[in-house]
N, C-alpha and C positions, 0 to 999 in steps of 0.2 A: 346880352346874348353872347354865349362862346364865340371863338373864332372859327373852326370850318369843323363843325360834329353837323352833321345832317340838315342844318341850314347855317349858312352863313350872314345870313341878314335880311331883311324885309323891304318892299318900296311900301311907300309914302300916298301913293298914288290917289288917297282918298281926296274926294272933294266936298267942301260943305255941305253940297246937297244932298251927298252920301246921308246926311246927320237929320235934315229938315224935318219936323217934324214930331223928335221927341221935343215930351212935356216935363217940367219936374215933378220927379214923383222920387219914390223911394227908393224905388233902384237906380236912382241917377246917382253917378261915382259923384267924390268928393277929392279935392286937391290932394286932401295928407295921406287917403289909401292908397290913390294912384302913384302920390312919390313912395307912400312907405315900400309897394307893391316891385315897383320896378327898382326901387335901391336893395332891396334885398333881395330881388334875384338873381343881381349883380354877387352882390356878395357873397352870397353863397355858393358860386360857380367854383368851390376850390375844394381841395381835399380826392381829387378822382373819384374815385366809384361813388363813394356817398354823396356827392354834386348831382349822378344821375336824372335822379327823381325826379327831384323840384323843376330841373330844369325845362326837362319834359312836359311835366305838369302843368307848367304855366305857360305853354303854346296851346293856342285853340288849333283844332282840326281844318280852321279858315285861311291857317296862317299863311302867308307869299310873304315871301322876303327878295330881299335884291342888296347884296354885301358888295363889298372893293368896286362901289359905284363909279369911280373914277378908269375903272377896265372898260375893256368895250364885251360887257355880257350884260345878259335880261335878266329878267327875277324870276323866280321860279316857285313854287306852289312845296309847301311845306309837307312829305311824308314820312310816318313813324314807322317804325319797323319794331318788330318783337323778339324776344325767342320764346321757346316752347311753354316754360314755368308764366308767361305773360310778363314778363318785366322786359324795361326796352334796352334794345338791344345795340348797349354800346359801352364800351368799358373801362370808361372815365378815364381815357388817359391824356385828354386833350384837358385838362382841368388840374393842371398840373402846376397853377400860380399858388401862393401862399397867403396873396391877400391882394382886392379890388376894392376900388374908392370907385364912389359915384358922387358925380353932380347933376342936379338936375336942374337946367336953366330955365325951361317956361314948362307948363302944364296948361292946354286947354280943354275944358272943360264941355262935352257934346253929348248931356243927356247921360245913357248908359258905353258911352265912350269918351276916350281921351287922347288926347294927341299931347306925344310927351316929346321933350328934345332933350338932349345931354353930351353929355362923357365920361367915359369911364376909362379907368387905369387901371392895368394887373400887374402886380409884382413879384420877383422872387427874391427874397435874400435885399429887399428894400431897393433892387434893381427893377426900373419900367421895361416890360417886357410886351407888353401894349397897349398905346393911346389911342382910343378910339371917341370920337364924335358919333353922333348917333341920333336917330328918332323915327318915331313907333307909333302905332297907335292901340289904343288895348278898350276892350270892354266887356262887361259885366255880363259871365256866360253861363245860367247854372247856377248863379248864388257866387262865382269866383270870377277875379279878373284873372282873363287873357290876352297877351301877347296874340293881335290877330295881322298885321303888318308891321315891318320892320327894314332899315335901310342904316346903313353906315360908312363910314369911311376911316380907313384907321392912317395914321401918320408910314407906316410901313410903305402903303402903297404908290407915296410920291417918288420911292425908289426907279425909274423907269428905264436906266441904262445897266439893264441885264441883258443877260442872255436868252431870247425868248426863241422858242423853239420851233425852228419850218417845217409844220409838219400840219395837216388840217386834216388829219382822220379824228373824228369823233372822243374827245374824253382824252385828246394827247396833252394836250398841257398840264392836264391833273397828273396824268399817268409820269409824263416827266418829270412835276416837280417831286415827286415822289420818291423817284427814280434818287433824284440830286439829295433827297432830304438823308436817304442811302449809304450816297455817296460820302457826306458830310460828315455822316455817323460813324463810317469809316466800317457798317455794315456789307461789306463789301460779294460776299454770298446773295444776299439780298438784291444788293445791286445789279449784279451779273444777271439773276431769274428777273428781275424787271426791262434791265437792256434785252436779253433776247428777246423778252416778248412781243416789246416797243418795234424791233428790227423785223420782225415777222409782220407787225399790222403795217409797217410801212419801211418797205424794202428799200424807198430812196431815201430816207430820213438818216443823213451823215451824225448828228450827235445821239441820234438811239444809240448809237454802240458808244459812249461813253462812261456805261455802267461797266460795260465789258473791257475796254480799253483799262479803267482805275485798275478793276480786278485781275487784268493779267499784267499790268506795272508794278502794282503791289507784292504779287506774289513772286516777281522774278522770273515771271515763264516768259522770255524772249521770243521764242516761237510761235506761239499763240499771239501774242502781241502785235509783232510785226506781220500775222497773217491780216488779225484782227484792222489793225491801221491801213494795212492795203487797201482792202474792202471798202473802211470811212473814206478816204480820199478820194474815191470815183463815186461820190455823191455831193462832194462840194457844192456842184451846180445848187444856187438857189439859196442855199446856207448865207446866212447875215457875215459880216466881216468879220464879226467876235470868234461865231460858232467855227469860222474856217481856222483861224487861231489857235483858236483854244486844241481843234481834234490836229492842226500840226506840232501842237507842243509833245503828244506821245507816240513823236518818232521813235522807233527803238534805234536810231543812228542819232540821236541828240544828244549832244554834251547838254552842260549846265548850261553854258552860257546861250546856247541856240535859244534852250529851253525858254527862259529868262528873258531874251528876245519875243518871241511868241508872245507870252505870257504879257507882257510889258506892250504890245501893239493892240492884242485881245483887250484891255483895259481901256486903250484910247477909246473903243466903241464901244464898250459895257463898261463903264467905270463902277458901276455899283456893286456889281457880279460879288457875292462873297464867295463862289467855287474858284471865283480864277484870282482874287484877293488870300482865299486861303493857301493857294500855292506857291503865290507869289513871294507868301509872306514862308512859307517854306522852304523856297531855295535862295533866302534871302541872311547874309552869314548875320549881317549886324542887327545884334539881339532890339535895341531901341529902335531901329529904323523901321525893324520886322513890325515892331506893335504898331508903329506908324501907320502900317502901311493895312495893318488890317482893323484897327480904331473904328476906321467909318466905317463895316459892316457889321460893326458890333452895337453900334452905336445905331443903326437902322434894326436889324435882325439881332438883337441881344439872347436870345434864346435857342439860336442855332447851335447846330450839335459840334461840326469842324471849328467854328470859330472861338467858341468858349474853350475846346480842346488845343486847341491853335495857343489861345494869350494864356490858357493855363501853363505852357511850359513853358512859354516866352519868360514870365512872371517868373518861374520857377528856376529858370537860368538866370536872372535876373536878383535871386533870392529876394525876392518880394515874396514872401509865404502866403500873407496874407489873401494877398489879390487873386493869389495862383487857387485859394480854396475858394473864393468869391466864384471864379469862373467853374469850378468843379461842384461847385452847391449847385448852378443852375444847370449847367449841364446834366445833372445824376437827376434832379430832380424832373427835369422835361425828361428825358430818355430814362427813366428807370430801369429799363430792360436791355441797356445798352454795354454790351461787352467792353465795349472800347473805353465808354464812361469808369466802370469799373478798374480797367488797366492803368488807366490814368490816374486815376486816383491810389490806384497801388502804388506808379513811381514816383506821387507825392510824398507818400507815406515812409517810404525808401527815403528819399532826401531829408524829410523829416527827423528821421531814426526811429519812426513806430513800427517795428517789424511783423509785431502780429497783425495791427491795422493793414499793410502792406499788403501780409500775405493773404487777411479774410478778403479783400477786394481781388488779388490776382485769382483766389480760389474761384471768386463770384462769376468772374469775366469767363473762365473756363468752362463753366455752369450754366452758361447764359446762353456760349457758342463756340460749340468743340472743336471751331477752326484755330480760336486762340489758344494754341498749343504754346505758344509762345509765352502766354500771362501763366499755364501751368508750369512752365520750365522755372520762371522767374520766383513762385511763389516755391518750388523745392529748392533753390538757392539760398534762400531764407532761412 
């Protein structure tokens, strides 16, 4: 099963006695359809939109799932949604790997059900993008197996010294990481319209304005800024040690080295954080120490949008060409629609010396999001 399109996973919860009772007959499943069943619906999760289907298809209407078991949330009860023409409604962009291995370690066998256990691996560019453990249970609905519970655990989620967000209004942790996935992308419009929203549903929530804070740093508006920071600070109360950190690194009176400071104490209590790894690794001059320092959120979160953008110029300063497209495959690939993926991949193509390559990518980033005036100036220098 994907990672977070409309369920993220299923519990277990069945008990044998759930089972008692079937006889063998003919509709009793068999060992090789149930692995054939669930390794090819592994499989086939890649390609975006044409993944849709199948995916769908193979959840029964019974389905509860219960994902990132090791969080402290419950399972939740599987619903579809459509759009108008009746196809379902989602736009394959979470299906964004190139290629998934399955194993399947035990198969038992209950009649017209089966409880399956495994793992599976997605990859992009022969890079693991995520190991997941897993088990399900499916039965025979209609003449076809389904997917009717489901639970897993993926290797991502042992990450636990992040930044987790003080805030207990309803749907904020989604809404946050959202927020950061944003931030990462260096979608920064985006981010701004999710920080005030976040700032609205909870007026004492000190890292809501973090979306707002990236976007008026980025842009050079000091006054906004410095309004903007005011405001975070008299919310501290309550905020974990990181979160206090992290929103004094965009003081608009910080040098580098303040900055760096911050940054660098913010880690002692989120050491995992790839937001406060990626900056780190940004005001960080020495090009090999910089990949040092941001390796192990790459190496958890390989698919993250800052960070593959992050070691792609590292690499590229570096003149490792190679590795610098490695990180630009994954990136463009997860983010297809990302301006900034685009740009980057223009000033590869610059360093390179492929100037039309350069310029079709600066054109694209413009195309994608008409703040990137920037990637339009760059590709008429060309």
């Amino acid at each position: 099963m994907k990672k977070n399109v409309v369920i993220t996973a299923l519990t277990l919860l069945i008990t044998m006695t759930s089972f008692i009772g079937f006889s063998q007959n003919a509709k009793d499943l068999t060992d090789k359809e149930v692995r054939d069943f669930v390794t090819n619906n592994y499989k086939n999760q890649v390609g975006y939109k044409k993944a849709v289907k199948g995916y769908y298809d193979d959840q029964s209407k019974e389905l509860v799932g219960w994902g990132s078991i090791s969080w402290k949330n419950k399972p939740w009860k599987n619903e579809f949604e459509y759009n108008e023409d009746g196809s379902y409604k989602d736009d394959g962009s979470l299906f964004y790997e190139d290629s998934i291995t399955v194993n399947i370690h035990d198969v038992y066998l209950m009649g017209e059900h089966a409880n399956v256990m495994g793992t599976a691996t997605w990859y992009i560019s022969g890079v693991i993008t995520t190991y997941r453990n897993f088990s399900c249970v499916v039965k025979r609905e209609n003449g076809s197996i389904k997917y009717i519970r489901w639970t897993h655990a993926d290797n991502a989620d042992l990450a636990r010294n992040l930044i987790w967000p003080s805030t207990k209004i309803e749907g904020g942790l989604s809404a946050y990481n959202k927020m950061r996935d944003a931030m990462m992308d260096f979608n920064n419009e985006k981010a701004l319209e999710m920080s005030d929203s976040l700032v609205k549903k909870d007026p004492n929530w000190a890292t809501a304005h973090l979306g707002q804070l990236q976007y008026y740093l980025l842009k050079g508006n000091k006054a906004k800024l410095s309004e903007c920071y005011s405001v975070a600070i008299t919310k501290l109360e309550g905020s974990s040690r990181a979160e206090k950190e992290l929103i004094l690194c965009y003081n608009p009176t910080n040098d580098v080295q303040t900055i760096v400071f911050h940054l660098d104490k913010a880690l002692i209590f989120a050491t995992d954080d790839p937001l406060l790894r990626l900056w780190r690794c940004y005001y960080e001059k020495d090009n090999k120490i910089a990949l040092d320092m941001i390796m192990p959120s790459w190496n958890r979160f390989p698919e993250m949008a800052g960070i593959n953008n992050s070691m792609a110029y590292r690499y590229m300063n570096d003149g490792q060409m190679d590795k610098a497209k490695q990180h630009l495959d994954i990136y463009l690939r997860v983010y297809p629609k990302s301006a900034n993926a685009h740009d980057t991949f223009g000033d590869y193509y610059v360093k390179l010396g492929d100037k039309t390559k350069a310029k079709a990518m600066f054109l694209k980033a413009y195309e994608l999001d008409k703040t990137y005036t920037v990637s339009k100036d760059k590709a008429a220098k060309l």
